[in-house]
C-alpha positions in Angstrom: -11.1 130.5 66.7 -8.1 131.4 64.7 -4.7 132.0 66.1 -4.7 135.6 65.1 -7.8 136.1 66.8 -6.6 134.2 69.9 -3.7 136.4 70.5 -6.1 139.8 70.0 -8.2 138.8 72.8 -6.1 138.1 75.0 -3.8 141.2 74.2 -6.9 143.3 74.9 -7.9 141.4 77.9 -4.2 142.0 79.3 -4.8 145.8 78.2 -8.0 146.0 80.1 -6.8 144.6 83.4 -3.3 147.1 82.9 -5.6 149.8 83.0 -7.7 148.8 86.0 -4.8 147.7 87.8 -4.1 151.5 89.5 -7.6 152.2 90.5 -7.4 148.8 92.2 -4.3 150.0 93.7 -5.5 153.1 94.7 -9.1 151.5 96.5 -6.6 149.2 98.7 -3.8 151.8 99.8 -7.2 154.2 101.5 -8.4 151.4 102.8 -5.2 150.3 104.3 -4.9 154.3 105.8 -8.5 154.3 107.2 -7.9 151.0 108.8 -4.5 152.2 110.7 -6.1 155.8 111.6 -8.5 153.4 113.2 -6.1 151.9 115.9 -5.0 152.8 119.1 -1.5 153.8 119.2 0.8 155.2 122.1 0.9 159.5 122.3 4.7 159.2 121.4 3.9 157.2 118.0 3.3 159.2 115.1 2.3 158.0 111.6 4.2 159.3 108.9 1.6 160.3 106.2 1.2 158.4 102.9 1.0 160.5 99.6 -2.4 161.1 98.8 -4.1 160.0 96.1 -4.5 162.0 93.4 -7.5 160.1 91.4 -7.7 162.3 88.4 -4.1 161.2 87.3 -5.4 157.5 87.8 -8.4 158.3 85.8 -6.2 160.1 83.1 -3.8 156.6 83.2 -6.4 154.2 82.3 -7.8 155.8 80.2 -4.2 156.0 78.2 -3.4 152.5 78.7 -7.2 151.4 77.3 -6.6 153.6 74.3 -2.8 152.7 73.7 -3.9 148.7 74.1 -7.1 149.0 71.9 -5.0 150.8 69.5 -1.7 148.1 69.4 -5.2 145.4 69.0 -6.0 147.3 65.7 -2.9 147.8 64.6 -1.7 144.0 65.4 -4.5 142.9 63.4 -4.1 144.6 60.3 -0.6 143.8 60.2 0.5 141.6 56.9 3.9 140.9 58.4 2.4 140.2 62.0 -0.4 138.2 60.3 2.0 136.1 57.9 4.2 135.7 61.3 1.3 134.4 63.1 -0.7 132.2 60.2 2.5 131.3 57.9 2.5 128.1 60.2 -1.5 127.8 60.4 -2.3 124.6 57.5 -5.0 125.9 55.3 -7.8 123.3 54.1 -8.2 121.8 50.4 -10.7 123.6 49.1 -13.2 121.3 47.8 -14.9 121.0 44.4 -18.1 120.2 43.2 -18.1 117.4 40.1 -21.2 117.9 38.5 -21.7 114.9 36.3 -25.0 114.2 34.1 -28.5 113.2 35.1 -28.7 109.2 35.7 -30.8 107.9 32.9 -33.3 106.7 35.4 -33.8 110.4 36.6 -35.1 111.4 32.9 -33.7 114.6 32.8 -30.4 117.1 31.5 -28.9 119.4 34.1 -30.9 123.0 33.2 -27.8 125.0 33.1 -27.0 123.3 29.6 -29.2 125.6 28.0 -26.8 128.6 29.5 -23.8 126.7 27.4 -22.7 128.7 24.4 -22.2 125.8 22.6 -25.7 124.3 22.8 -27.7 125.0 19.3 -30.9 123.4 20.5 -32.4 122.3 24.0 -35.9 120.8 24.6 -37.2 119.2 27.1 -41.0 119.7 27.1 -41.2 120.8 30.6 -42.9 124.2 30.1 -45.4 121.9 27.5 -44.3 123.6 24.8 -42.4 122.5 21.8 -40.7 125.3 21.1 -37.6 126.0 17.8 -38.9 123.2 16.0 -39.9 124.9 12.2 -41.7 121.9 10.5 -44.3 119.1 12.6 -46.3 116.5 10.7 -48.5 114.3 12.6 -50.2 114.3 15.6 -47.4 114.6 18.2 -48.6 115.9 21.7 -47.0 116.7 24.7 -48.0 114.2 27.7 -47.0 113.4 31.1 -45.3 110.1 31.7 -46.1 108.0 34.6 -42.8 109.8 36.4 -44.4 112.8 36.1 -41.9 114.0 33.2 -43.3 115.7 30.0 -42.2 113.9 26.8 -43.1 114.1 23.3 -45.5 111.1 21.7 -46.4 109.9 18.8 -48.9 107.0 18.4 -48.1 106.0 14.9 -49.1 102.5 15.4 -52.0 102.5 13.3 -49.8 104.0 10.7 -48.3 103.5 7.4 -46.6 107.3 7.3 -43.6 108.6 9.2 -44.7 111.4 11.4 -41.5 113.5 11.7 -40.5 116.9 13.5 -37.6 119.4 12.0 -35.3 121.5 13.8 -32.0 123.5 13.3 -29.9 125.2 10.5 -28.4 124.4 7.4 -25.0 125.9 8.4 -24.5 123.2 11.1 -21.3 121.8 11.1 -19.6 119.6 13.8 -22.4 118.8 16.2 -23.8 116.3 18.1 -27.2 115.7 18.3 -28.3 113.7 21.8 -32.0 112.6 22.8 -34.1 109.7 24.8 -36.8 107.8 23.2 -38.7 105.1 24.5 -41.1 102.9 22.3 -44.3 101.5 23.7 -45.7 98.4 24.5 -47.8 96.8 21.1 -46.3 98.4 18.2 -42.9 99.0 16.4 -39.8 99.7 17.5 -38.1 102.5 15.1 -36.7 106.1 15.3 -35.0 107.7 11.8 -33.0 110.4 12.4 -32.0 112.7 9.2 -28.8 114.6 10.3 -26.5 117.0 8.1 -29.3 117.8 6.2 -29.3 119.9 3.2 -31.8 120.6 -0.1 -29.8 117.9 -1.7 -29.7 115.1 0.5 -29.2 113.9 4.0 -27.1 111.1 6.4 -30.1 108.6 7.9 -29.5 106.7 10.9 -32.7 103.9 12.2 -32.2 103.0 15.5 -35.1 100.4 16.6 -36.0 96.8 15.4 -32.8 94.4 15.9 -30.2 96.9 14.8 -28.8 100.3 13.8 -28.0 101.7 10.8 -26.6 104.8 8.6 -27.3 105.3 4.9 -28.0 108.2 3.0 -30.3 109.8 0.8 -29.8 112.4 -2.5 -32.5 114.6 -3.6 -34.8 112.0 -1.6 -33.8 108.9 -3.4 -34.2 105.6 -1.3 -31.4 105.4 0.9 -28.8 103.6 0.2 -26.9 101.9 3.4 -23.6 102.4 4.2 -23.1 100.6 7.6 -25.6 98.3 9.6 -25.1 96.7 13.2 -27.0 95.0 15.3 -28.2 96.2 18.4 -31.3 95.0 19.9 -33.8 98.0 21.7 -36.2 96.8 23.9 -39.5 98.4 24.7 -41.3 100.5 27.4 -37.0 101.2 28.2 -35.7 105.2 27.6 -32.4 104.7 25.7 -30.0 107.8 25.0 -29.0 108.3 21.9 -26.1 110.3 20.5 -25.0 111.4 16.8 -21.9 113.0 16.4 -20.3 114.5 13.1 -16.6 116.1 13.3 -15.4 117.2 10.1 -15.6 113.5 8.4 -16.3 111.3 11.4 -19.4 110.1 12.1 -20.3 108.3 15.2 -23.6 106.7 17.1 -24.2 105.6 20.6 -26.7 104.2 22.3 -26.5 104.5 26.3 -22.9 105.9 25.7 -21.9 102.8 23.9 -20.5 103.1 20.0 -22.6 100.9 18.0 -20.6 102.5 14.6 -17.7 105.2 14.2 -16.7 105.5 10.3 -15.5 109.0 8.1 -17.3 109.9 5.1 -17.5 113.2 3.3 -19.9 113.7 1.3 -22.5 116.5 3.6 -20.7 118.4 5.6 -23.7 120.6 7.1 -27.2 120.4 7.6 -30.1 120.4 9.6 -31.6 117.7 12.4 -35.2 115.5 11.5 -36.4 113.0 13.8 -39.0 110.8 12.6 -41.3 107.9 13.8 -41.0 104.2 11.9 -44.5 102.8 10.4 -46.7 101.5 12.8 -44.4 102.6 15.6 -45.3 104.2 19.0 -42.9 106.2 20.6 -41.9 109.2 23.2 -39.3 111.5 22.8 -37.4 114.0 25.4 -34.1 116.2 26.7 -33.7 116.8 22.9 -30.3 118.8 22.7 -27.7 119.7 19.9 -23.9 121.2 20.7 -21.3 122.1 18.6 -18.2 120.7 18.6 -14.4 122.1 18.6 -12.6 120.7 15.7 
């Protein structure tokens, strides 16, 4: 119970017992006269007589002091100044915020109110078992449940020579970063190739998988030609995030939040997303999502 709340009741309470007070009053005094009509005094000794009570002017004074107390309660109450008098010295609690921070890799799963961010281009996470925005599939992909319960997006390529692949997004994408998890399976290859800034003329290629990473590019879908390769070792039947930025002329890949490269280069500056399976490679894909980026 506040203070302000404290002091109502009890200036209500002391309201209530002012206006009871005469009636009480009133009930004593007749019985006090009843009691001394009741004894024996001498013939010379004569009472003087008490005012009597007039019980209607009682009534009407209680009545009066209830209304006049309920009323100074109100208007106590609604008082700013008697309010700020009363709470000014009251300590208010920190308010307390929530930090929401992203889903733990092990959980296998995006926060769903990134979808309601403006700046998200593309979200897909296979829940609802569709695979839904993406304009161009070849090969046999299927959506399956994982042994979490989870849905994610396969492709058994193992018994492959081609490169199964899925295409999504626009050609007016700028500064973006594309973000997914894959996972390659027990008893086949270990390689995702991801096509990003990808126009009619050519295309930035990053391979994640095998013993390192890479980034090359391709024009007019000539072999690629590598610019940067580091080594970074991906294990199987393990999800690993991975993350492709582009800002104006920097280009930057992580793996599990960690930059594996970061270098500038100019020549796409906008372009669409492919994600593609290696040759005899086995893999699962999920939480695909692409954001834009504030220069």
């Amino acid at each position: 119970m506040d203070t302000l709340t404290f002091i109502t009741l009890i200036t209500a309470l002391a309201t209530l017992i002012g206006a009871i007070s005469p009636i009480i009053v009133a009930f004593i005094q007749s019985g006090r006269d009843k009691q001394q009509k009741s004894i024996l005094l001498p013939p010379d000794v004569v009472l003087e007589p008490r005012t009597k009570i007039n019980w209607f002017v009682v009534l009407l004074f209680a009545v009066i002091s209830g209304i006049v107390g309920y009323g100074g309660a109100k208007i106590f109450k609604s008082s700013p100044s008697l309010s700020t008098l009363i709470t000014s010295n009251t300590e208010t609690p920190a308010s307390t915020s929530i930090l929401t921070t992203k889903t733990p890799i092990s959980n296998n799963q995006i926060p769903e109110t990134a979808s309601q961010d403006s700046s998200v281009l593309f979200d897909e996470d296979f829940e609802d078992e569709k695979a839904q925005k993406i304009s161009y599939i070849s090969g046999e992909w299927q959506i399956i449940t994982d042994e979490t319960g989870n849905k994610v997006y396969d492709i058994d390529n193992s018994k492959g020579s081609g490169y199964p692949k899925i295409e999504f997004g626009s050609k007016d994408w700028k500064d973006y970063e594309t973000k997914f998890r894959v996972r390659f399976l027990e008893g086949s290859n270990r390689e995702a190739i991801v096509y990003f800034r990808g126009t009619n003329n050519g295309a930035y290629v990053t391979s994640v998988g095998l013993a390192y990473t890479t980034i090359n590019y391709t024009i007019n879908n000539s072999p690629w030609k590598e610019m940067i390769l580091r080594e970074y070792d991906i294990e199987k039947n393990f999800w690993y995030w991975i993350s492709i930025e582009t800002k104006g002329s920097e280009i930057k890949i992580s793996i599990n939040d960690y930059v594996v490269i970061n270098t500038d280069d100019t020549l796409f500056n906008s372009g669409s997303i492919t994600l593609q399976a290696g040759q005899h490679t086995h893999m699962q894909l999920d939480d695909i999502q692409v954001t834009s980026i504030e220069k």
